[in-house]
DSSP file (Angstrom, degrees, kcal/mol; ACC not computed):
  #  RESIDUE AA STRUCTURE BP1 BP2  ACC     N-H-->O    O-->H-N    N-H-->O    O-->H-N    TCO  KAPPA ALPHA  PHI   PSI    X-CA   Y-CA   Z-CA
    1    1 A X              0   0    0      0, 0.0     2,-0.1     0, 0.0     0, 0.0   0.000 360.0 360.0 360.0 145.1   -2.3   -2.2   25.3
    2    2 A X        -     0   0    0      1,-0.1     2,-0.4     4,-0.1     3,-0.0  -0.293 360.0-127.9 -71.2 156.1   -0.4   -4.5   22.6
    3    3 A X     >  -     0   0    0      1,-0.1     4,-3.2    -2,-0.1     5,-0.1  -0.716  26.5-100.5 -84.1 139.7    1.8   -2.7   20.1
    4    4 A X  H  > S+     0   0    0     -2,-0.4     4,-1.8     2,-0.2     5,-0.1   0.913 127.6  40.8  -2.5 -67.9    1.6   -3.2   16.1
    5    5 A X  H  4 S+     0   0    0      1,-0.2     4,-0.4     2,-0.2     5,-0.4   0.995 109.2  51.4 -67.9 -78.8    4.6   -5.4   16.5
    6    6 A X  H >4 S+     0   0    0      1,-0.3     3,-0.8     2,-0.2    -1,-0.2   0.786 114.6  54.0 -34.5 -53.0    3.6   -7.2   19.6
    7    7 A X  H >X S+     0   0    0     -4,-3.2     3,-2.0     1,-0.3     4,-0.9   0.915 107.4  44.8  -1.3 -86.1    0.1   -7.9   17.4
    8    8 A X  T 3< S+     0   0    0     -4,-1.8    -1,-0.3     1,-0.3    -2,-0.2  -0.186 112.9  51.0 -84.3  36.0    1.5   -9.3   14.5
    9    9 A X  T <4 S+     0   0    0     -3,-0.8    -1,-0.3    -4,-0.4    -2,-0.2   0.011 109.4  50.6-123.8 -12.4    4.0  -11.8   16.6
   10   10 A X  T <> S+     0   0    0     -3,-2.0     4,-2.1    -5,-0.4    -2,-0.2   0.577 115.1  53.9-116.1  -8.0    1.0  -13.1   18.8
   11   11 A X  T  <>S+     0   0    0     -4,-0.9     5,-0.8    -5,-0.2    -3,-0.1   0.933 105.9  44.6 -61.9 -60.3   -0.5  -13.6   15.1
   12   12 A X  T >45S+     0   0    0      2,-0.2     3,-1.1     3,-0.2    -2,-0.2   0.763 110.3  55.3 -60.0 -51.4    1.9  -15.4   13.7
   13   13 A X  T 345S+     0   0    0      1,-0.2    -1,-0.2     2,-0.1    -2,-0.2   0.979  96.4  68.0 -58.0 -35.9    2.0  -17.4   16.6
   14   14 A X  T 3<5S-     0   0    0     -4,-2.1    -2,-0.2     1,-0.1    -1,-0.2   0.511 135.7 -77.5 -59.4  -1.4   -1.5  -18.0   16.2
   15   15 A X  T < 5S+     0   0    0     -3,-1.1     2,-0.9     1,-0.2    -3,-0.2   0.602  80.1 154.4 120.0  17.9   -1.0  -20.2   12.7
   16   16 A X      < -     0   0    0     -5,-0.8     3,-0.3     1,-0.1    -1,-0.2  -0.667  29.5-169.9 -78.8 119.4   -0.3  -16.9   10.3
   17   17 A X        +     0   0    0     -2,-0.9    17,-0.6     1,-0.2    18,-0.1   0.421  68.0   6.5 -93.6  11.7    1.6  -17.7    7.5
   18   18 A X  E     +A   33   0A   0     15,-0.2     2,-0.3    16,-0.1    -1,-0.2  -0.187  57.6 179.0 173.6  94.9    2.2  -13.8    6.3
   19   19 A X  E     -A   32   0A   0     13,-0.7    13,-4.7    -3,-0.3     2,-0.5  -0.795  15.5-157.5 -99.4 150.5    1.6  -10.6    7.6
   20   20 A X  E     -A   31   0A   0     -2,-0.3     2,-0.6    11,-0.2    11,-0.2  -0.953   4.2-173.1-111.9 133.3    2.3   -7.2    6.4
   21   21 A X        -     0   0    0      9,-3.0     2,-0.3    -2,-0.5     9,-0.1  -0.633  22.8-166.8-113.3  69.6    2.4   -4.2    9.3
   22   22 A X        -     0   0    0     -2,-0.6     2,-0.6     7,-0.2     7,-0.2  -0.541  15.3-160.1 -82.9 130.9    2.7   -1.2    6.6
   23   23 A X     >  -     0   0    0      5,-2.0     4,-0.7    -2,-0.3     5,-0.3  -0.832   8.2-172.8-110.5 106.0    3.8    2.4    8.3
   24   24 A X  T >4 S+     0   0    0     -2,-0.6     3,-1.1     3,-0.2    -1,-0.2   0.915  85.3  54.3 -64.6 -54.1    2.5    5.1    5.2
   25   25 A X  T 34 S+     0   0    0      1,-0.3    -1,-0.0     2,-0.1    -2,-0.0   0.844 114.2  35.7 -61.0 -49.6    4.2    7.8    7.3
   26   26 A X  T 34 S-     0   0    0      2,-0.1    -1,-0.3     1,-0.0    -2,-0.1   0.520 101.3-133.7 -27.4 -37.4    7.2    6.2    7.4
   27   27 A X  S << S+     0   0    0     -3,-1.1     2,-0.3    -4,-0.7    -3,-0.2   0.737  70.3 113.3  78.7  33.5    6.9    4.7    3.8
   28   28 A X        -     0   0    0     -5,-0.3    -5,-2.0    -7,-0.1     2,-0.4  -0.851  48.6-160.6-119.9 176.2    8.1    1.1    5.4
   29   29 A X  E     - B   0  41A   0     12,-2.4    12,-1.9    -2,-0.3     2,-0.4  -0.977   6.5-155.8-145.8 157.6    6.6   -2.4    6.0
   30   30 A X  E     - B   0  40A   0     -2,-0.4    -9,-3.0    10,-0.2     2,-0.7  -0.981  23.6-156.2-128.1 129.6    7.7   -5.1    8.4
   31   31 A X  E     -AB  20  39A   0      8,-3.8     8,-1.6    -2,-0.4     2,-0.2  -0.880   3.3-153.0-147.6 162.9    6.6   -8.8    7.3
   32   32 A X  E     -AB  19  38A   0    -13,-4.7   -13,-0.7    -2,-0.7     2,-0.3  -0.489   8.8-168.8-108.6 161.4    6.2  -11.3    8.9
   33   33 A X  E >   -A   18   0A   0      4,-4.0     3,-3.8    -2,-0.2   -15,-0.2  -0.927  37.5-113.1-144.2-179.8    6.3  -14.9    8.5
   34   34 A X  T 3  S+     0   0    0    -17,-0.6    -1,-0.1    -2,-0.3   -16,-0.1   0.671 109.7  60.8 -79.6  -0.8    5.6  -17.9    9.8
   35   35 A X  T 3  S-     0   0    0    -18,-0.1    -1,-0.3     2,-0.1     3,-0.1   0.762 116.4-107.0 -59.6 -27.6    9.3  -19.1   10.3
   36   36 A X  S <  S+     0   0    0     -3,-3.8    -2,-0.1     1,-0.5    -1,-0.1   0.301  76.4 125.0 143.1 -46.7    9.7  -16.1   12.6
   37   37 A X        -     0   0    0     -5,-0.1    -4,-4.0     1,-0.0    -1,-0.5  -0.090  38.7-163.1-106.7-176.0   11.7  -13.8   10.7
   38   38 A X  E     +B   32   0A   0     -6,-0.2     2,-0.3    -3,-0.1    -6,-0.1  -0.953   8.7 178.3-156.1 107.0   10.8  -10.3   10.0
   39   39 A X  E     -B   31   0A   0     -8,-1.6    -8,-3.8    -2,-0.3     2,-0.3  -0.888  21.5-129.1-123.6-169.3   12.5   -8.4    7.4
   40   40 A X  E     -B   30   0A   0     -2,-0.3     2,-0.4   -10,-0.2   -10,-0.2  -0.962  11.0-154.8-130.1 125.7   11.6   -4.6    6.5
   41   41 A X  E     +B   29   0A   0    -12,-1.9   -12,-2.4    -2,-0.3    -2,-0.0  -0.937  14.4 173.9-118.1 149.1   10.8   -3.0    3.1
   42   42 A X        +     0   0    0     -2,-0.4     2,-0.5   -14,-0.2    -1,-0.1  -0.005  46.6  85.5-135.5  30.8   11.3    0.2    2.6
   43   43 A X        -     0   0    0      1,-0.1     3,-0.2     4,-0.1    18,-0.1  -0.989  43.4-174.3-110.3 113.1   10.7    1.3   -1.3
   44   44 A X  S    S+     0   0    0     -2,-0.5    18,-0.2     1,-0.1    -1,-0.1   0.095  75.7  70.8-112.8  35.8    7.4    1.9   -1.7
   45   45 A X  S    S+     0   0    0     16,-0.1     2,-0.5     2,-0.1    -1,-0.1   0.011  94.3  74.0 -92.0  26.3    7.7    2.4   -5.5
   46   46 A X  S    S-     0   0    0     -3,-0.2    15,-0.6    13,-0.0    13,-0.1  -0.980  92.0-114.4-130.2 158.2    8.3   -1.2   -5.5
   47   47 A X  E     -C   60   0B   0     -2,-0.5     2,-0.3    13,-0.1    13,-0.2  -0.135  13.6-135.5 -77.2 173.7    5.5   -3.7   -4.9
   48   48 A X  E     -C   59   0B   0     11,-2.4    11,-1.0    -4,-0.1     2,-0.2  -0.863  24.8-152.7-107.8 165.3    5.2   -6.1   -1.9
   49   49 A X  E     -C   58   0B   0     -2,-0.3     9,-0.2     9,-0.2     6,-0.1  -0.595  21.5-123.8-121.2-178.0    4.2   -9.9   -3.2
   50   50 A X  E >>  -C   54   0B   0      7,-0.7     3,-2.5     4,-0.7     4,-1.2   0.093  49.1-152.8-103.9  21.5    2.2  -12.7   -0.9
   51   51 A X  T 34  -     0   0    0      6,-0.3     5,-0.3     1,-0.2    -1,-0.3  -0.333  55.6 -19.6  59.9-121.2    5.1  -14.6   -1.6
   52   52 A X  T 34 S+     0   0    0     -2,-0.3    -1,-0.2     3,-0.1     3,-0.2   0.193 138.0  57.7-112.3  11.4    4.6  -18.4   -1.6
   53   53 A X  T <4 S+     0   0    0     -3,-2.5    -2,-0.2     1,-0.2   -35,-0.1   0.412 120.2  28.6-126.2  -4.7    1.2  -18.1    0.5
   54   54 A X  E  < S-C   50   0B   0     -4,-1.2    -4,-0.7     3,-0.1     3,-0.4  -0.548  88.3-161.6-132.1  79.7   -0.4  -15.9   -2.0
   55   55 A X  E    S+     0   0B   0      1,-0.2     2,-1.2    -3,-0.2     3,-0.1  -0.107  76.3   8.5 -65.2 139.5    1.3  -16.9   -5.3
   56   56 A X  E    S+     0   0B   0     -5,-0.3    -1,-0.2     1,-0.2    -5,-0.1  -0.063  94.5 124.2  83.4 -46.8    0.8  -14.1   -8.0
   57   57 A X  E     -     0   0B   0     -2,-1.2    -7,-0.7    -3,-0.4     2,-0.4  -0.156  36.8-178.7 -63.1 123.0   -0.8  -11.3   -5.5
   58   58 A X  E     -C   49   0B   0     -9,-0.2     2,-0.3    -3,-0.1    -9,-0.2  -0.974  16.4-149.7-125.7 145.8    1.1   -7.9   -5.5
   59   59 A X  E     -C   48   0B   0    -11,-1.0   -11,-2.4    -2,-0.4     2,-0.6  -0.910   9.4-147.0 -73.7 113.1    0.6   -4.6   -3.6
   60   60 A X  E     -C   47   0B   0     -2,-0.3     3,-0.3   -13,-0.2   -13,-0.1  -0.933   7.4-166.3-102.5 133.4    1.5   -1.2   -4.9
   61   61 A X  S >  S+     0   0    0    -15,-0.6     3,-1.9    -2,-0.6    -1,-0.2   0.675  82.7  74.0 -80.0 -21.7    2.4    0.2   -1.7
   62   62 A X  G >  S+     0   0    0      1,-0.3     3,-3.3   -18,-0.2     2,-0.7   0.982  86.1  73.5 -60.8 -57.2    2.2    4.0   -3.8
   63   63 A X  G 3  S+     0   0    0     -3,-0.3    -1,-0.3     1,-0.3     3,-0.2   0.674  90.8  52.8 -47.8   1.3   -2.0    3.4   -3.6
   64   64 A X  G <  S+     0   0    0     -3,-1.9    -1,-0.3    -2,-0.7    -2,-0.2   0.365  96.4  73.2-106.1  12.5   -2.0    4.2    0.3
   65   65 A X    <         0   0    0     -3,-3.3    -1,-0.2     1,-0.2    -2,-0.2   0.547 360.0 360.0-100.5 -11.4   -0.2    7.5   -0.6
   66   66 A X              0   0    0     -4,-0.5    -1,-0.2    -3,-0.2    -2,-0.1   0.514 360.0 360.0 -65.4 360.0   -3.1    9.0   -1.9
């Protein structure tokens, strides 16, 4: 069986121009983009954006803590 990670890589390969893989228990998120890279945020009192492929849309990451 694929992993999270392994997922969102075979995603991205497929033509996905941002994914977010968000961990609650952990309180981090890995995203990805379509360059490649992967970084990890790990505040969730702060929002996540869609960046430049969802101009304006933010997440507060605090609603999955309920």
């Amino acid at each position: 069986m694929n992993s999270a990670k392994e997922k969102m890589q075979e995603y991205v390969a497929n033509g996905v121009l941002l994914g977010w893989l968000i961990n609650p228990k952990q309180e981090d998120v890995l995203i990805y983009r379509a360059d490649g890279t992967i970084s990890k945020h790990t505040n969730f009192d702060q929002l996540i954006s869609g960046e430049d492929i969802l101009p304006r849309f933010e997440f507060n990451l605090r609603l999955l803590m309920r």
